[in-house]
C-alpha positions in Angstrom: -6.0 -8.9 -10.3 -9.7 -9.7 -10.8 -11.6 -11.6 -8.0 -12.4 -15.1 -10.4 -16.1 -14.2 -9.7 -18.1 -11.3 -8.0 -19.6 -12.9 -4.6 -23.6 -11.4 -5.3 -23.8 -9.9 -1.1 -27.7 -10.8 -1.4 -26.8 -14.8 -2.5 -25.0 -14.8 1.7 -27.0 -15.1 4.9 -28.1 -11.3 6.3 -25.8 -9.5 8.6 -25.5 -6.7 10.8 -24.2 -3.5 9.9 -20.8 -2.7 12.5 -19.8 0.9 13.5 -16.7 2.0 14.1 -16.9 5.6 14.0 -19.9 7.4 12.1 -20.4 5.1 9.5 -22.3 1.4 9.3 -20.0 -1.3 7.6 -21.4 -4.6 6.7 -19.1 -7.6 5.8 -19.6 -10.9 4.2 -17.3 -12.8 3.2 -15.9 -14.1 0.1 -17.4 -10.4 -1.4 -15.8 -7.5 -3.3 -15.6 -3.7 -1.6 -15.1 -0.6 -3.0 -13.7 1.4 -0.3 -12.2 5.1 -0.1 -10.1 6.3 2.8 -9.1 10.1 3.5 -6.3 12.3 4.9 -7.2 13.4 8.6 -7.7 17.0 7.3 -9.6 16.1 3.8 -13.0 15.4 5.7 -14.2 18.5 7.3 -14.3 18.1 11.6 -18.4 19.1 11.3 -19.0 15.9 9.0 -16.5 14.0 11.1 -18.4 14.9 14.2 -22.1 14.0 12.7 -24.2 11.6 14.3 -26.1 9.3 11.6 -29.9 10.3 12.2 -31.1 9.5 8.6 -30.2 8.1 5.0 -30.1 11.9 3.8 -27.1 12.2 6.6 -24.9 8.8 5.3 -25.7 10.3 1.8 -24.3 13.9 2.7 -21.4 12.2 4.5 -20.3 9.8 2.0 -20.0 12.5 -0.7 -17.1 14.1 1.4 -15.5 10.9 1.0 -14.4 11.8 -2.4 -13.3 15.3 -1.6 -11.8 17.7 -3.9 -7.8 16.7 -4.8 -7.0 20.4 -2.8 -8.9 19.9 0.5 -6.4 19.5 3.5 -2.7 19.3 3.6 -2.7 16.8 0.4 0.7 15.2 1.5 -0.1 12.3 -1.0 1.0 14.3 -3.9 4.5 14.1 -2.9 5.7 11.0 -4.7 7.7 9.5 -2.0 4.3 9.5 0.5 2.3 7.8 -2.4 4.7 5.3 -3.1 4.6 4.4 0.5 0.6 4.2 0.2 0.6 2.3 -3.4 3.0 0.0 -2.0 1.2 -1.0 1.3 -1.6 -1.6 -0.7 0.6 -4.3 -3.3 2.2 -6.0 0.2 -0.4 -8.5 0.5 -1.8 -8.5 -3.2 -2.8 -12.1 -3.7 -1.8 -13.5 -0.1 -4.6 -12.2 1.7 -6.6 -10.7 -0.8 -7.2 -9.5 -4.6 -6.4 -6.1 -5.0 -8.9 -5.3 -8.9 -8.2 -1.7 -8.7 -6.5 1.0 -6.5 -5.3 5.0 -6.9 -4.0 7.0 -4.6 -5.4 10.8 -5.0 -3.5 13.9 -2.9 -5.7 13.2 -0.2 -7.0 10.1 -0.5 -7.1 6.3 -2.1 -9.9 4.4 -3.6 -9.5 0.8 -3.8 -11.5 -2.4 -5.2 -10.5 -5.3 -3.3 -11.5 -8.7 -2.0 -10.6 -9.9 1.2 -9.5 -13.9 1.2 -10.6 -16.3 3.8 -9.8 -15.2 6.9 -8.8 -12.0 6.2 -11.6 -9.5 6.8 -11.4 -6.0 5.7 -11.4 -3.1 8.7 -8.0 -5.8 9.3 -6.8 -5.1 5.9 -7.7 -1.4 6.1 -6.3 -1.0 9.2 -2.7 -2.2 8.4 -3.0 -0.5 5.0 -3.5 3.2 6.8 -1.3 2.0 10.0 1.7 0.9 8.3 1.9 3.9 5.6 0.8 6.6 8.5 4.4 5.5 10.2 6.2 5.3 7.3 4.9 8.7 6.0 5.4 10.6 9.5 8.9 9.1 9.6 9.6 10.3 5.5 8.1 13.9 6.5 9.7 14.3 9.7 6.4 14.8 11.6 4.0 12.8 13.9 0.5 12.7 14.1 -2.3 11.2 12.9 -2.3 11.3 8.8 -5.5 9.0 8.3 -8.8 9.8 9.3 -10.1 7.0 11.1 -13.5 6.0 9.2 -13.3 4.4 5.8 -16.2 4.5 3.6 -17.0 1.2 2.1 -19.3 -0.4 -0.7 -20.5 -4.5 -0.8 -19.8 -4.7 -5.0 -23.2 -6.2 -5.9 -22.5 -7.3 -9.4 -20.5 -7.7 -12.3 -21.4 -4.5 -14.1 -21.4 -2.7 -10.3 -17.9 -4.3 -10.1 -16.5 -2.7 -13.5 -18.4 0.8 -12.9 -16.0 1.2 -9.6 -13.3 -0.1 -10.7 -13.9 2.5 -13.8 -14.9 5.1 -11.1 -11.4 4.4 -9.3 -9.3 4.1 -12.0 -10.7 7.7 -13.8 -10.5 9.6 -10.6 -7.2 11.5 -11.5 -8.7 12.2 -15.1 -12.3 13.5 -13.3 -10.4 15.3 -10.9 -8.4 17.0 -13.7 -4.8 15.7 -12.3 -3.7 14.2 -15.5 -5.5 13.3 -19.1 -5.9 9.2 -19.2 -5.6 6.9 -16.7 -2.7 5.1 -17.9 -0.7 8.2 -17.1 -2.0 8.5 -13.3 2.0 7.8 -11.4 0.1 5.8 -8.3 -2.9 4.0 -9.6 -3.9 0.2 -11.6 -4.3 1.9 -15.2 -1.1 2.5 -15.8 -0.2 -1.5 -15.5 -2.9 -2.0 -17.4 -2.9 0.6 -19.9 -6.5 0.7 -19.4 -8.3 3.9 -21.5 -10.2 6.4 -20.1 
């Protein structure tokens, strides 16, 4: 489901970036994200660890935030963990906010969303990776953290910014060499769509 218009960040009063871990986040509402969150093991502990001291380092961080679909444990490839991700993602699909695009890689998801009035994202993030982490220990018999705690996120800027990412979402199994069109990805928007890659 497509937000009915993309919110332009720079139309909304400024605001200041938060930090919840090594990465700023900035949040406005009524505006689209394209956000990407990671298995605890599929960010190396040394980027995890770095301190922010220039735009080279959020640069070199944020590229791990797309990592490889065989760094870490990849639990996510086991259809029974994904489902439980893909699903926590569709629970509150057009209650609390538009979901425009989502897959869910071995070890990790992209997603294009928009939160609804009162209904800010880390909230949404957090009960996205909270609720699947439990369900996913319980399904694999384990404990332990599964997600690692900082999300990377994107304010969509435009309409054309909107369609590359939710392009750049949808063609991540195809990229990643995981299957050969989108609409064939198990755990990702294309396939209800039977967009093209």
């Amino acid at each position: 489901m497509n937000p009915d218009r993309i919110v332009v960040p720079r139309s909304l009063p400024s605001a200041t970036p938060k930090w919840r871990g090594y990465l700023p986040h900035i949040y406005k509402e009524g505006c689209t994200y394209f956000v990407t969150f990671n298995l605890i093991d599929a960010i190396p502990e040394k980027i995890r660890k770095r301190r922010l001291q220039s735009d080279a380092d959020l640069d070199e961080i944020a590229e791990h935030y797309d990592p490889p679909p065989s760094t870490g444990s990849c639990i996510l490839r086991d259809s029974r963990t994904a489902s439980i991700v893909e699903n926590a993602l569709l629970h509150f699909q057009g209650e609390r906010y538009a979901l425009s695009a989502w897959t869910v890689m071995p070890n990790h998801v992209h997603a294009v969303v928009t939160p609804f009035a009162d209904h800010n994202l880390s909230k949404i993030l957090h009960s996205w990776k909270s609720f699947s982490a439990h369900e996913i220990n319980k399904i694999l018999e384990r404990d332990g953290h599964v997600w690692e705690k900082e999300s990377f996120d994107h304010l969509v800027r435009s309409e054309s910014a909107f369609e590359r990412f939710v392009g750049y979402t949808e063609n991540n199994p195809v990229v990643a060499g995981l299957c050969e069109s989108v609409e064939l990805w198990p755990f990702g928007s294309a396939r209800l769509r039977g967009r093209e890659s």
